[in-house]
N, C-alpha and C positions, 0 to 999 in steps of 0.2 A: 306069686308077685312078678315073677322073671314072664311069667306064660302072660299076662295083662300088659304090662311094659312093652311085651315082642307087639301084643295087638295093637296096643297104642302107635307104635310106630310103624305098622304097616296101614293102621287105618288114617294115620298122616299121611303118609306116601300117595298112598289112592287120591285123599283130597285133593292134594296138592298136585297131582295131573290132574286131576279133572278143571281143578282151576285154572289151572295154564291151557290147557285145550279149551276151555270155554271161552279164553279172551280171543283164541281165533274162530270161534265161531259167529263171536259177536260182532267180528270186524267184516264176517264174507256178505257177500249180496249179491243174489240169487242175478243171475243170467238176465233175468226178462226185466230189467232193473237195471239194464245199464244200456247206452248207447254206441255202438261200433262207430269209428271213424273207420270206414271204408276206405273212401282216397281223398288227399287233401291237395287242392291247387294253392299257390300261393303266388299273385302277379304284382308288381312294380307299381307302386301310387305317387302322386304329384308330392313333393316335400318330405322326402325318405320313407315315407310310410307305406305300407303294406294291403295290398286287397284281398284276403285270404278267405276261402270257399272249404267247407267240409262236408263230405258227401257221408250220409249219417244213415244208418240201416237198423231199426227196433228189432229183436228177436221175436217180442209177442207177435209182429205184425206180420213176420215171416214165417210162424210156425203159423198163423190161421191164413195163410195164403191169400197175400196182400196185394196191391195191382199188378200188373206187370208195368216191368218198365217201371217210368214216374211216378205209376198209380194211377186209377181209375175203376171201372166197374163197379162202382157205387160201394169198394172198399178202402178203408185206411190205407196210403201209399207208403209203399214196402222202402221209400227211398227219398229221405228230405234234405235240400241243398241249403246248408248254411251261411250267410256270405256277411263279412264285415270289415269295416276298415279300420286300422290299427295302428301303434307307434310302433310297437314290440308285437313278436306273434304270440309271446303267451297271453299278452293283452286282448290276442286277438280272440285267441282259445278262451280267457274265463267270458267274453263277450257272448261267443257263442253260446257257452254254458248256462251262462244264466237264461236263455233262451229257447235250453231242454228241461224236461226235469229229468233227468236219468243223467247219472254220471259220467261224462264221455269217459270210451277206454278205447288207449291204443293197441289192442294187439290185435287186431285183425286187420290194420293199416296193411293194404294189400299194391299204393301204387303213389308215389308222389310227383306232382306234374307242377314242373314250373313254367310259367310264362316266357316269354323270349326276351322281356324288357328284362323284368326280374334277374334273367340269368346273365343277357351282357351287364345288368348293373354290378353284379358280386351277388353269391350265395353264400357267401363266410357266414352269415347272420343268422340263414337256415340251417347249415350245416352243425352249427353250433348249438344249436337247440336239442338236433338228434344227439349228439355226443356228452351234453351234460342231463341229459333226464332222460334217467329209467324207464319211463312210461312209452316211451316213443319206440317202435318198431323199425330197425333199422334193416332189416330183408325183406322191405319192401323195394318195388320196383323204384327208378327213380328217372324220368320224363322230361323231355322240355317242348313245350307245346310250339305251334306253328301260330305265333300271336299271341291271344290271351289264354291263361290256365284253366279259368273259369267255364269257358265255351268247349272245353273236353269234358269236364264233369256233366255238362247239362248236355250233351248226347244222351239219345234214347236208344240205343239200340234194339230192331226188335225180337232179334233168337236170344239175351240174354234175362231174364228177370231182372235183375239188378244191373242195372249199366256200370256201376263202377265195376262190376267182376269182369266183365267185357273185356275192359281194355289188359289188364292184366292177365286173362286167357291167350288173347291176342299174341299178345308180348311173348308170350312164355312159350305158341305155339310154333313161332317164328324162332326162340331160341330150342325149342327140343327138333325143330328139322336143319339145325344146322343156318339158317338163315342169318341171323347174327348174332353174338353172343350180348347177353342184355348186362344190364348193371344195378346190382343193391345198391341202398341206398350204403351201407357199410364199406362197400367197395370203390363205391364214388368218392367217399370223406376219404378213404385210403389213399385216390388217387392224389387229389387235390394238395394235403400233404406230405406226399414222399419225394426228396428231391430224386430229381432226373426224371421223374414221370406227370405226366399230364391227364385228366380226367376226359371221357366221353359220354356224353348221354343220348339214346337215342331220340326222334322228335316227332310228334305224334299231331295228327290231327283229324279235326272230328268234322263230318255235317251232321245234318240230324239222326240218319238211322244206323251210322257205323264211325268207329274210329281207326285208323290205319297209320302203320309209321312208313313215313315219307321221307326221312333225310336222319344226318348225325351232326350233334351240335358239339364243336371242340371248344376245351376250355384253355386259358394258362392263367397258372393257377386257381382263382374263385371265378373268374370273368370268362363268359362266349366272347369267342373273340371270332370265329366263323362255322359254318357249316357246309355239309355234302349231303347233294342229294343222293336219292337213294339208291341208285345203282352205285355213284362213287361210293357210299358207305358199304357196300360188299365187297368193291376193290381193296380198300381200306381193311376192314377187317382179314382179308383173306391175308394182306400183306403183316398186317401188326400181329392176330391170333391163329394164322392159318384155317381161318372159318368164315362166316359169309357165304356160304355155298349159294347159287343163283343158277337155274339152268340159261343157258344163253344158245345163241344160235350163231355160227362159224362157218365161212367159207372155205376151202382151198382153194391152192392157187388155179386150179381146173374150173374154177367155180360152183362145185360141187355142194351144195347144203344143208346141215343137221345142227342138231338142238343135244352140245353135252352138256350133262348135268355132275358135278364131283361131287364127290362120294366120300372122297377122303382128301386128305391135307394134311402133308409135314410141313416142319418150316427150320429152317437152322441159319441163324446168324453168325454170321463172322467176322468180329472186329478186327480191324487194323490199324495198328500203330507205326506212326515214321516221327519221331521227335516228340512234337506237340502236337502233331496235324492225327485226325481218326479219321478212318472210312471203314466202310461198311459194306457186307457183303449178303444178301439175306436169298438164297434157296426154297426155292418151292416145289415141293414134289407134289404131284396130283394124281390120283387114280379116281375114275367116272367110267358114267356108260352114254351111249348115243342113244336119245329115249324117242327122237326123230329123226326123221331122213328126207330130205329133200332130192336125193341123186338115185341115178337109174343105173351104175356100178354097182358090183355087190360089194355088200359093209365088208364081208371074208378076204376080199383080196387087199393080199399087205402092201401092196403099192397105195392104197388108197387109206388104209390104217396110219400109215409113216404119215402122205399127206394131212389127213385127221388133225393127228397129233402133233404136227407142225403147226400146223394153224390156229389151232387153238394154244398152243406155249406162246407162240408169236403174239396173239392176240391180247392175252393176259399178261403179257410183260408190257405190253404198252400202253394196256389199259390203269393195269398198278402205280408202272412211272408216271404215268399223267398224276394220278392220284397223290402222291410223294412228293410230286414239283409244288401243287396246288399246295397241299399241308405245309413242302418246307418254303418255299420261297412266298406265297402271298399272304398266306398267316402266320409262318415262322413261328411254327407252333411244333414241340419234338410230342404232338401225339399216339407217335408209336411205342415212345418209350425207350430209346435207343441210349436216353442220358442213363437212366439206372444200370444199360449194362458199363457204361462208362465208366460208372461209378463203382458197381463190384469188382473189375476187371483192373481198374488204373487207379487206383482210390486217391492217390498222391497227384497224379495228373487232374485229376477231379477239382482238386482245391486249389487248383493253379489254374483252371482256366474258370472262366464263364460261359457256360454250357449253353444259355439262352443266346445270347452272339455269336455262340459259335457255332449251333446246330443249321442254321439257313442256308453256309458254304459248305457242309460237312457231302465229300462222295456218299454216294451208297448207289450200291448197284443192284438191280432185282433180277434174278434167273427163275425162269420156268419150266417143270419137265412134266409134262403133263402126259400120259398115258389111258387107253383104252382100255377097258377091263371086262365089258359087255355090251354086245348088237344088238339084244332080244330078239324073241324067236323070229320074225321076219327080217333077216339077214342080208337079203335076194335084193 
């Protein structure tokens, strides 16, 4: 009786997984059954509403080697742009929806691009979408285009298959060489709400067979309120993250000319306090190599190294300052981030002043020490 009763409740046991693992079997669907949101633009419409594009990728269509590009070669295209206009964007999403059959899914969301209207109007409304639903991929890249969002998705690039991975390659090639450091879209919503720091996005723009970033769009708070082009956006970062590396080309005072390129970047700030008044002091060490030569000296002789290296600190202090005036004084915008250290450092001073009035008189001074590290083999 005891040996029957033990069976009974082990042969319940078994049921009863297998019940519960069958409801998640019943709930999964198969891959080739659903539709990837690739990358989603979303631009600024007349009377608060929204023009929102999703760039949509089938797996079936991708596994039988679908056109390239848009599609073509008399097969199914590997790549369909969705576009509608909206009150709300999830209004905009179930729009699109009903206009697939496969259930859109976010997790291959690889790059989100906002328009330029869009973005000086406020992103609160987008931001806030990522933040309350699960579905939404938040390490994706996040963009503001030159104009509308729509006309980046509908680039064809032609070394990529799928043009939405394009521009995400791009991005990511330009942050793995050091060029400048990119932004999730998680990192973005972080900026936007932490006091004393301000959010950047890079700004991208397409014609028809490539997409390329051209400038950096500053925000305070949800709102562009300006931008730099894109040499100033590597001044910019070198000075804010000690990164942006850019090979550049430098005289000395002999008129001597080469192309250094750094290699590396510290950066150390240094607040200062006198009362209620802060300044600031921010450090740049740099170590590069000369990757060209314009002069008939040899690179070896250290008269000519000192010069070098003068000329190029000299040059990126003035270059950076420029940069810093622009940020503090015509947008008045603390896009470096200088109020957060204000804010770890003086916590009580923090709540006694108003950091947005007070960042556009605030000193700050930038030093540059830039050094030589390699001539390559032609020296001479």
């Amino acid at each position: 009786m005891k040996e029957k009763l033990q069976t009974l409740k082990i042969l319940a046991f078994v049921l009863l997984i297998v019940f519960l693992s069958s409801r998640g079997w019943a709930s999964s669907r198969d891959i080739e059954k659903r539709a990837f949101v690739i990358m989603e633009g979303i631009d600024a419409a007349p009377e608060d509403n929204f023009d929102v594009t999703y760039s949509l990728a089938a797996p079936q269509v991708l596994e039988s080697g679908g056109g390239e590009g848009g599609g073509g070669g008399g097969g199914k295209e590997s790549l369909i742009l969705q576009k509608t206009r909206c009150k709300t964007l999830w209004q905009g999403h179930y729009f699109i929806q009903s206009k697939v059959e496969h259930p859109l899914f976010w997790g291959h969301l690889q790059t989100l691009v906002l328009g330029e209207e869009m973005a000086r109007r406020g992103v609160s409304r987008v931001t806030d979408v990522f933040l309350r639903t699960a579905e939404t991929r938040r390490k994706a890249w996040v963009t503001v285009a030159d104009g509308k969002a729509d006309k980046i998705l509908e680039a064809a690039p032609k070394t990529e298959k799928l043009p939405s991975l394009y521009i995400r390659r791009a991005l990511e090639t330009e942050n793995y060489l050091n060029m400048i450091p990119l932004i999730r879209v998680a990192e973005f919503i972080t900026c936007l709400t932490s006091p004393g720091e301000q959010a950047v996005a890079p700004i991208v723009k397409a014609d028809q067979e490539s997409i390329s970033v051209v400038g950096l769009a500053l925000f305070e708070e949800d709102k562009m309120v300006g931008k730099l082009d894109y040499n100033e956006m590597h001044y910019f970062f070198l000075t804010a993250q000690a990164s942006g590396f850019m090979p550049k080309r430098f005289e000395t005072a002999n008129g001597d000319g080469f192309v250094y390129e750094i290699t590396d970047a510290k950066r150390r700030i240094k607040p200062h306090r006198n009362g209620n008044q802060i300044s600031f002091t921010v450090s740049l060490q740099l170590e590069g190599n000369i990757i060209e030569s314009e002069s008939q000296r040899s690179l070896k002789d250290p008269e000519f190294l000192r010069e070098a290296e003068q000329a190029v600190s000299t040059a990126l202090e003035k270059d950076c300052r420029a940069v810093l005036r622009k940020v503090q004084k015509e947008f008045k915008v603390d896009s470096y981030c200088f109020g957060a250290i204000v804010r770890a450092r003086y916590p009580q001073l923090w709540k006694e002043i108003n950091w947005t009035e007070e960042f556009p008189n605030v000193p700050i001074k930038i030093t540059v020490d830039a050094r030589i590290r390699r001539l390559g083999m032609g020296a001479k």
